[in-house]
N, C-alpha and C positions, 0 to 999 in steps of 0.2 A: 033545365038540364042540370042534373046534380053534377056537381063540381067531383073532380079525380082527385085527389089529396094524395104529396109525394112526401113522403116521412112520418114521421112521430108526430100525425096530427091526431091523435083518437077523440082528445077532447073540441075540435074546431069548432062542434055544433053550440057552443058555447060561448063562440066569438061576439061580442056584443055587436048591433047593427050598424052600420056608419050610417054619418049623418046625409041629407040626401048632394050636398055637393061635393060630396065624396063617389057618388055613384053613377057622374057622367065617364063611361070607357073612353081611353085612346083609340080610337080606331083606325088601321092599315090596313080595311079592305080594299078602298081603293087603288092599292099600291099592284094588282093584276090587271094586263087587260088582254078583250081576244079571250071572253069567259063565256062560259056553256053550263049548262048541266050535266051531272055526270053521262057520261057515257051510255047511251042505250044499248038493249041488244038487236036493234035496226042498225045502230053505229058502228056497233063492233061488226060485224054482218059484213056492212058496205064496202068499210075501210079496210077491214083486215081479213075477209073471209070470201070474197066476192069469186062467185064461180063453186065452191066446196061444198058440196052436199053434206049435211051433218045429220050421216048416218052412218054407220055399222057396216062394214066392205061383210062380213057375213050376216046370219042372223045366228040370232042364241039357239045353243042344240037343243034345248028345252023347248022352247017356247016357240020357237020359227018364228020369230019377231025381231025385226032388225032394231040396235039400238038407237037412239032418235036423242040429239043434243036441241033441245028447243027453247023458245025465249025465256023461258022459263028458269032452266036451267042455265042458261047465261047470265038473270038475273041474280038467281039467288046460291050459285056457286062458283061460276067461274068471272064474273067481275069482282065480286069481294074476294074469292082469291088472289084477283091478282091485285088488288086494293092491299092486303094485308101483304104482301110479297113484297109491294114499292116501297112498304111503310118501314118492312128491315132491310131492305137494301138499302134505302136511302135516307133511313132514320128520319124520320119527318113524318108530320100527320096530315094523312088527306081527311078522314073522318073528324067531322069538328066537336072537341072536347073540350073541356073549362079544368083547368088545374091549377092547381096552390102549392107551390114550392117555396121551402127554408135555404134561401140561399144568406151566403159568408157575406162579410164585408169586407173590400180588401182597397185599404187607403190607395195601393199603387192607382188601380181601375177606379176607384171611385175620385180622386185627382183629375182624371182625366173625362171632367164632365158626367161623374155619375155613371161609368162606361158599368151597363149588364150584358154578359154574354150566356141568355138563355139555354138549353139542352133539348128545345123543342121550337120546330119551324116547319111552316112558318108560325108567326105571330098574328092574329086578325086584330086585335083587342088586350089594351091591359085594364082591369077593371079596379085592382087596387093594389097600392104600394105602401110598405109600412114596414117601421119594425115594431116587433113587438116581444114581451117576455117567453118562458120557458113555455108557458098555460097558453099564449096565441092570443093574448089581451092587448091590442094595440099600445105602442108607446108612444109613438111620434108617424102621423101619415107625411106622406108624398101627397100634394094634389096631381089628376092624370094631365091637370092642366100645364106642369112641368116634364111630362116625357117627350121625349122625340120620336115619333113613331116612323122615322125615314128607313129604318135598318130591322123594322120588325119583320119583315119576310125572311130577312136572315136569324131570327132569334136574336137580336141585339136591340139593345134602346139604351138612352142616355137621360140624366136629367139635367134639364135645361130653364131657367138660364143660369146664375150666379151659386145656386146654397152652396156647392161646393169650397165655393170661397172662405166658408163659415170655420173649415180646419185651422186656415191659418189667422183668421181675422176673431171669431170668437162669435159670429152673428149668425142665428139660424131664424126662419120663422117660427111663428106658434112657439117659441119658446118656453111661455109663460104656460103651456097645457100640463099636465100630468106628465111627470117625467121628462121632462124638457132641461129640466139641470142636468141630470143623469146622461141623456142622451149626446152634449154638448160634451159634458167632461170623457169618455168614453171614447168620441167618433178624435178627440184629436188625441188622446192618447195613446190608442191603438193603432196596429198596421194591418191588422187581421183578426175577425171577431165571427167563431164558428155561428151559424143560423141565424143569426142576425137579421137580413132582411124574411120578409113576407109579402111573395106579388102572387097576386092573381091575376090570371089570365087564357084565353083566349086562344086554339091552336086548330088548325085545321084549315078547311074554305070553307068559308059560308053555302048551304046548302043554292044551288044556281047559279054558284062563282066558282067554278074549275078552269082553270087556265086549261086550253087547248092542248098544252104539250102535255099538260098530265093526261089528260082524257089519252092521248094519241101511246104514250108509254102502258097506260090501265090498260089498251085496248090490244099493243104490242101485247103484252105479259100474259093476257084472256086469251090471245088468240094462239097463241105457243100452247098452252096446256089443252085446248081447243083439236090442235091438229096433233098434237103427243097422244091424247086418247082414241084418235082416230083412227094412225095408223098401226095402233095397237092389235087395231081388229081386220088386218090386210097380212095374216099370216101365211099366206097361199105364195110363192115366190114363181110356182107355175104347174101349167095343171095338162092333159092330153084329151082329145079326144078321137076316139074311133070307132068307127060303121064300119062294117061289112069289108076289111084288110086295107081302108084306108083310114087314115089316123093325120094328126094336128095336133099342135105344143104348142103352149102357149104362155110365155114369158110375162111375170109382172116386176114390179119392183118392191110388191110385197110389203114387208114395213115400214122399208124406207120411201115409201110412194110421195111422203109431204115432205120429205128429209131437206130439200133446198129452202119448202119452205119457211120450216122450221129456222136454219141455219140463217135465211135474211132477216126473218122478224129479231131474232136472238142477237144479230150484230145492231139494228136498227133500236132496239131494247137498250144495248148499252153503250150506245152513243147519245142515246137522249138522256138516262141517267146521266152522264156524267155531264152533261149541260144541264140538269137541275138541279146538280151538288153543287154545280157554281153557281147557280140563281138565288139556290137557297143557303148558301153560305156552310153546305154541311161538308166540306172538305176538313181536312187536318190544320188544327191549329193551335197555338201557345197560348196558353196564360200564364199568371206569373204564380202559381200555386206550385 
């Protein structure tokens, strides 16, 4: 999977390779459970559609052919729709991506055990941590063997156990590498160093690990745009009919015909968001920036 690059990386391809025990991940997949694969559209069907015929309350004036929403189209329009609708609601990746961000250093948060608060959750994987100069030439690695991957679902992680200690003591590992004086005199001089760090990492679920409640909001979301085009085509609110001086009216409810059930999936939609803003940590909060 090619990696997503967020900033001023033009030249990355140029990063030299790390060595290979540099290239075992943190891994926080197993931090879900209660996992599924995405959501089928048997699923969506079952759970959110059960009883609704997905057809066309008329047919095209054209064609005399009613419109027909089929698995097909469930697959390859109206779940990725609502896949990309949860992703800006709730700022988070269900689609799993690989990206490389220049984040700051900032003495406060990195005092406090190495504290990163990523812009992307959850987290599955951090694959490498560094800094490095302006050109993305490693200066001093992180091993993954130092993260804490407890807080990665929320985009957070720490490094663990002691380097931090090294501001006020003067002791870092790998010292003696390339840029290792540099690095030392810098991290305790400063309180705040623009782009500084370089992590790669890992965002989304693993393809056959979707936590349930996601499946069950993807499936909310599918099935609101689902019943919104349907009742689109229930323009008739009431129609008569008459033989020979007797006659019959006949009342529908017309476009509003799914309107309740539009109205429960749409409350049941945003009551589960906002139990996944807390799961994944993407509510409102401070730093010290």
């Amino acid at each position: 999977m090619a990696p997503i690059f967020v900033g001023d990386v033009s030249n990355v391809s140029e990063r030299p390779a790390l060595g290979n025990e540099l290239n075992s991940a943190t891994d926080a997949s197993g931090s879900f459970t209660r996992v599924e694969p995405l959501i089928t559209p048997e699923q969506l069907r079952d759970r959110f559609l059960t009883g609704i015929p997905l057809y066309a309350a008329l047919p095209d004036p054209v064609t005399g052919v009613r419109y027909h929403i089929t698995d097909e189209k469930l697959k390859e329009e109206f779940i990725p729709g609502a896949i990309a609708d949860l992703e800006m609601d709730m700022r988070i990746h269900i689609t799993p991506m690989e990206i490389t961000r220049r984040l700051p250093f900032d003495l406060n948060e990195y005092k406090s055990m190495g504290y990163f608060k990523l812009p992307d959750a959850p987290v599955t994987e951090v694959v490498e941590l560094y800094v490095s100069d302006s050109t993305l030439n490693p200066i001093f690695f992180i091993p993954t063997t130092w993260i804490e991957a407890g807080g990665l679902q929320k985009g957070q992680l720490n490094i663990i156990p002691l380097q931090p200690a090294f501001v006020g003591g003067g002791i870092v590992g790998s010292a003696d590498s390339a840029g290792g004086a540099a690095f030392i005199a810098l991290m305790g001089a400063r309180t705040w160093i623009a782009r500084w760090w370089l992590i790669q990492y890992r965002a989304g679920f693993k393809e056959g690990r979707i936590p349930r409640v996601v499946n069950d909001v993807i499936g909310c979301r599918a099935a609101i745009d689902v019943l919104q085009r349907l009742q689109a085509t229930n323009r008739v609110a009431s129609y008569g009919l008459g033989i020979d001086g007797t006659s019959q009216n006949i009342s529908t409810p017309g476009p509003q015909v799914y309107a309740v059930a539009v109205e429960g999936l749409e409350a049941k939609y945003k009551r589960l968001v906002g139990k996944m803003k807390a799961l994944f940590g993407r509510r409102i909060f401070s730093d010290n920036v």
